[in-house]
N, C-alpha and C positions, 0 to 999 in steps of 0.2 A: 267968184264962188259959184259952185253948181245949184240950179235952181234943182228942185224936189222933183220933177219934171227929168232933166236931164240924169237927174242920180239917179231913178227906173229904169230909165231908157240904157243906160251904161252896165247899172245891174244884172238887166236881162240876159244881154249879151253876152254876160260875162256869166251869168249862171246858164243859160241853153242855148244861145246864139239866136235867141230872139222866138223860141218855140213855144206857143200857147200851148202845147199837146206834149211837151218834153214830162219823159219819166226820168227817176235818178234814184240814188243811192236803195237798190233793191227793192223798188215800186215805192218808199216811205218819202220823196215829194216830188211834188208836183209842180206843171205849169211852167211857163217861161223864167218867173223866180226861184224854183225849184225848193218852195215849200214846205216844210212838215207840218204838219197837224199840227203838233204839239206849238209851236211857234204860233201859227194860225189862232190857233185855242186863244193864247197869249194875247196876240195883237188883239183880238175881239174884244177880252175883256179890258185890256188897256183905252181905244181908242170907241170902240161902240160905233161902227161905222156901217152905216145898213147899206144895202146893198140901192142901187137907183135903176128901174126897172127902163128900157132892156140892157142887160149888163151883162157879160162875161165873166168868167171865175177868173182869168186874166184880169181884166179892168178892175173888181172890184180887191182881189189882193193889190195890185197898182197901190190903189187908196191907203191902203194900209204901210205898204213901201215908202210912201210920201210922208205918211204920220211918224213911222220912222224915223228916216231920215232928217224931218222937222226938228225930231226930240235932241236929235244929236250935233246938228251941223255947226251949234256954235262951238262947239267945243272942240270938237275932233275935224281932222281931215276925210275928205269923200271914200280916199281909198282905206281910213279905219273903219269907218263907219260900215264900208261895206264889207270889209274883214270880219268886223262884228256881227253884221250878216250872215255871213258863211259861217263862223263856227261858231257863235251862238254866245260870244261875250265879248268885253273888250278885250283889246289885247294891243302888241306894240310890233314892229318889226324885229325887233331886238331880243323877244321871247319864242319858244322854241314851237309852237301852237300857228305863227304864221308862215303862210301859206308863199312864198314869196310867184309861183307861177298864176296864184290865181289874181295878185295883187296888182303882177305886169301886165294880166289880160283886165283885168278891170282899168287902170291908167292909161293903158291902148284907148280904149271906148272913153273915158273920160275926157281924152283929147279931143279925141271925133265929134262929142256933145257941144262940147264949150267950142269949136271950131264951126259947127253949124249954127250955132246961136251968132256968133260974131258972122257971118256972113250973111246973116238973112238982114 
């Protein structure tokens, strides 16, 4: 199982190639998670996670990514979860809403995660 840690680390990747400064979908997000406000909004009031002074708008959405990810990992696999990520609910492979290129690039990095964890 991916630790909360590795599931960021794979997400980023898979949302900007790992860009703290990445813009996307016509300036509406942000950041190496590639963001929207609206989502952001969301996580705030769900998890209430202040920010831990000196921090990055990177680091402290991380935090949030992790609360995430938390809510869901018993239940779903890394790569729905992050599915659910990108397009903003859950969903299946089998429904016409998945993404199947962004699902191969997130399982790419998944490996890479869980393959540096077993070797250290």
């Amino acid at each position: 199982m991916m630790t909360p840690v590795q599931f960021a680390q794979a997400l980023r990747m898979t949302e900007s190639a790992g860009d703290p400064r990445a813009w996307g979908d016509a300036d509406r997000a942000a950041t190496s998670y590639q963001v929207h406000p609206e989502w952001f909004w969301d996580q705030l009031q769900r998890y209430r996670l202040k920010p831990v002074a000196p921090t990055t708008w990177d680091d402290w959405i991380e935090r949030y990514v992790w609360a995430f990810y938390s809510t869901y990992e018993w239940g779903f696999k890394p790569v729905e979860i992050a599915m659910h990520f990108h397009v903003g609910h859950v969903t299946t492979a089998s429904t016409p809403d998945w993404d199947q290129k962004y699902a191969a690039r997130f399982l790419s990095f998944q490996v890479k995660q869980e393959g540096q964890s077993s070797a250290s």
